[in-house]
C-alpha positions as CSV (number, residue, x, y, z in Angstrom):
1,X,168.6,339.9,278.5
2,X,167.9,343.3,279.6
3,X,167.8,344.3,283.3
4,X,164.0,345.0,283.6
5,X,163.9,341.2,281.9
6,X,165.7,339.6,284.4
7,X,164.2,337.2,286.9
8,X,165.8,336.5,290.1
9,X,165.1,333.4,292.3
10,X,166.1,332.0,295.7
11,X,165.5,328.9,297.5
12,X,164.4,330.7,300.9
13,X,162.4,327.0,302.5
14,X,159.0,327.1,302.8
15,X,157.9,329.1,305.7
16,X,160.3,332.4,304.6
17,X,159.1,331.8,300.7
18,X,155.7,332.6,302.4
19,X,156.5,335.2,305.1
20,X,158.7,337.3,302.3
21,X,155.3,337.0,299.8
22,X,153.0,337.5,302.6
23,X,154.4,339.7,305.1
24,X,157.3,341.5,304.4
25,X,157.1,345.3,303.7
26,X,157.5,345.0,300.3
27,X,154.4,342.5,300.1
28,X,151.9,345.1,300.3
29,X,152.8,346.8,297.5
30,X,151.3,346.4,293.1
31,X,152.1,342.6,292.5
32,X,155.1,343.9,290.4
33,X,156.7,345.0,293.1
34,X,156.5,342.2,295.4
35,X,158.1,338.5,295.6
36,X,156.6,335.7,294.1
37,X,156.6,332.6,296.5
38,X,157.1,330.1,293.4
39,X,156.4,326.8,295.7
40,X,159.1,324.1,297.4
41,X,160.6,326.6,299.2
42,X,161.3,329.3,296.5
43,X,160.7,332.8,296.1
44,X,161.2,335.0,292.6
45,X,161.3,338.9,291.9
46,X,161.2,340.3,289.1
47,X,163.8,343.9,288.6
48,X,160.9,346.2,290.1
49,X,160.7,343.7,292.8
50,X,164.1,343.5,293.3
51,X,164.1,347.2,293.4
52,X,161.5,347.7,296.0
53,X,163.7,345.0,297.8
54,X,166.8,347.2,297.7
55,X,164.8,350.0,299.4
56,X,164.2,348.2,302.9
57,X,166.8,348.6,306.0
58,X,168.9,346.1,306.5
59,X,167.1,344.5,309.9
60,X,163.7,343.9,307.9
61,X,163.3,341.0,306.2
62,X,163.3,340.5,302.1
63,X,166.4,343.4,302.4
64,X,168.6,342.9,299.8
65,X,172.7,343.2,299.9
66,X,175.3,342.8,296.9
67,X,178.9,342.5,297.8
68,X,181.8,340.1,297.1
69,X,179.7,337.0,297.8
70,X,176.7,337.6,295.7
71,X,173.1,339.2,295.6
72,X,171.6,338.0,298.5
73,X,168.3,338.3,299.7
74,X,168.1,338.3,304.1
75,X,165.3,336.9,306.6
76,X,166.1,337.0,310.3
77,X,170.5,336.6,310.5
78,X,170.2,334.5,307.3
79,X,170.8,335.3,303.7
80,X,170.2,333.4,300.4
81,X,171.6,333.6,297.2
82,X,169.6,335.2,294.1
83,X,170.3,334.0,290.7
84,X,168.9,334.9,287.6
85,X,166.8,333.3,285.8
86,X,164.7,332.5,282.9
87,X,161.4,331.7,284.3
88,X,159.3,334.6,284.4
89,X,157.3,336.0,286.6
């Protein structure tokens, strides 16, 4: 699977799934550059996405952070794991 391929999903719960889709920086952006709330609590981005995600500071929600323990994707102090994924977007 080729990066630009790749599909990345997180379960976030409900209410972030929608602020991160909604009203995050990166949700004003061209659809393929924004999360996808997928339902149940679960949000998707596709590489651009993910990209545009990279881009924001590290206090604003949707920022994104790779280290030891994973890609993670933050809202507020808390930080959920993004794993790739088949389903597109």
């Amino acid at each position: 699977m080729r990066n630009l391929d790749r599909t990345y999903v997180a379960e976030v719960g409900a209410d972030n799934a929608r602020l991160l889709a909604t009203e995050s920086r990166t949700a004003v952006l061209a659809r393929e550059y924004r999360p996808k709330d997928l339902g149940d609590g679960r949000i998707s981005l596709n590489a651009l996405a993910l990209g545009a995600s990279r881009e924001l500071g590290e206090e604003e929600d949707g920022a994104i952070t790779e280290d030891a323990e994973g890609l993670r994707i933050w809202v507020g102090d808390d930080a959920y794991e993004l794993v790739v994924t088949d389903i597109g977007n």
